[in-house]
N, C-alpha and C positions, 0 to 999 in steps of 0.2 A: 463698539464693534471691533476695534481695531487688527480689521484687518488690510494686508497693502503694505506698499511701500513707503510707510513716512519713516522711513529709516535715518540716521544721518551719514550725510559722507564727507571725508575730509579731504579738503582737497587745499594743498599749499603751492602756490607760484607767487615768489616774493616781488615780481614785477604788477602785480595786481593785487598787492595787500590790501590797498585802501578801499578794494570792492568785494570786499568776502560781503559785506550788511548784505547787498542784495541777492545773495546766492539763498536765502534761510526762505524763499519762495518760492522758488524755481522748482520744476516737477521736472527730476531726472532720473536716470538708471542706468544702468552696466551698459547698456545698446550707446548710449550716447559720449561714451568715452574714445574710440575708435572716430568719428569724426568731429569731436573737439583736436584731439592730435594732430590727426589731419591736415587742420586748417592752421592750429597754429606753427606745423611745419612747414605751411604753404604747398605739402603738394596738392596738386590740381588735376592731378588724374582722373580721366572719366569714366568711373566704373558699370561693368555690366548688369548688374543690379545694383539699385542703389540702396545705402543703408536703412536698416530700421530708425536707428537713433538719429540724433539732429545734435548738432557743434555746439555747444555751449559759451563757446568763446565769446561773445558778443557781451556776455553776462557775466564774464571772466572780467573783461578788460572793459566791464562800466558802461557800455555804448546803449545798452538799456538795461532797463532794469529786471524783466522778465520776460522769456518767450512766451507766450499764451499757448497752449497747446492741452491736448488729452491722451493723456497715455492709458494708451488698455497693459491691465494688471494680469490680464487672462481671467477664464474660469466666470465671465459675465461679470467684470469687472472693470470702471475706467474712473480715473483720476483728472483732475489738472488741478490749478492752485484754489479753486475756491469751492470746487465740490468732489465727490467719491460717489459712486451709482455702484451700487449691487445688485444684478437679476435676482430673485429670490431662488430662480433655482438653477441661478450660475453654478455654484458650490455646494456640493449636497453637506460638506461638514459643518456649513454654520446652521441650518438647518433656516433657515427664514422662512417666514409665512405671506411676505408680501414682500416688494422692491422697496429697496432700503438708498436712502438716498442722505447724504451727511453735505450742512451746509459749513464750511469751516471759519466763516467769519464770525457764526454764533457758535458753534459747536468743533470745537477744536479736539476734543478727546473722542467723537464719536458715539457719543451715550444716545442723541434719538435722531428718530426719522424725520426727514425736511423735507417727506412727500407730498404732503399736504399742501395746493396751492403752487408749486411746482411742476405745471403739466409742459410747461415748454422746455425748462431744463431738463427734465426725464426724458420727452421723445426725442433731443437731441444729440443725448449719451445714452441711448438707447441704440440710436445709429450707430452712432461710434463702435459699441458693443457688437451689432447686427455684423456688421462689414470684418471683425476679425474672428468673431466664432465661427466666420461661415469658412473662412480658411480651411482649405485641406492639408495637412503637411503631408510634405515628400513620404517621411518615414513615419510608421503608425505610433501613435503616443500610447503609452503606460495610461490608464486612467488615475484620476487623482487617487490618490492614496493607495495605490495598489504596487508601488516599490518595493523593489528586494528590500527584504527585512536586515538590518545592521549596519546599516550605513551605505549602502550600494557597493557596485560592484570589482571597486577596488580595496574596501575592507574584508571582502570571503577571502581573499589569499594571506590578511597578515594574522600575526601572531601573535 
């Protein structure tokens, strides 16, 4: 399948070297770099909305070894360290014919479906799914794939 975020990121703080091993499981993204900071600055300010992301620090600095969590991917998609749920027709580009679900303890590259026999994992990243597709954003979105063509809209003016 591989689609999603199993990207790698680098991340260097030499006061925490001896705990990178447990970072290669941990399910994070851009959202969660603004309140890792945060907290390892210590400010404690209590914001009017609070963030998407969640601090990672705890997992920085070894105190455990993974947060447990689901990150929705968007587009009817949610992650966390042991499975990937795809709505089949979250994203019309993969074009799916059924809910595609990847277990990554057997299946690390994504190659088949772990729907079978998984009816309690599915209806509960299915939730997951429910509660952020229903979001309305402030400002109206672009539909997938329907971007300005050349790179957006800070490439029409160069040369």
């Amino acid at each position: 399948m591989g689609w999603g975020g199993r990207v790698p990121a680098v991340v260097y703080w030499e006061r925490s070297e001896s705990n990178y091993k447990n970072l290669s499981s941990q399910v994070t993204g851009f959202m969660d770099i603004v309140p890792t900071v945060k907290e390892i600055i210590g400010d404690s300010n209590i914001l009017k909305r609070a963030y998407d992301g969640i601090s990672i620090l705890p997992v920085l600095k070894g105190d455990t070894k993974c947060i447990d969590r689901d990150f929705y991917l968007g587009y009817g998609a949610v992650v966390n360290k042991d499975y990937k749920f795809i709505k089949k027709d979250g994203n019309p580009i993969l074009n799916l014919t059924e809910d595609f679900l990847v277990d990554y303890q057997t299946d690390p590259y994504e190659r088949k479906n772990a729907s079978m026999n998984n009816e309690q994992i599915l209806k509960r990243l299915y939730q997951v799914i429910e509660k952020y597709d229903t979001i309305t954003p402030l400002v109206p979105e672009i539909p997938y794939g329907k971007g300005q063509k050349g790179g957006g809209r800070f490439r029409k003016n160069r040369k």
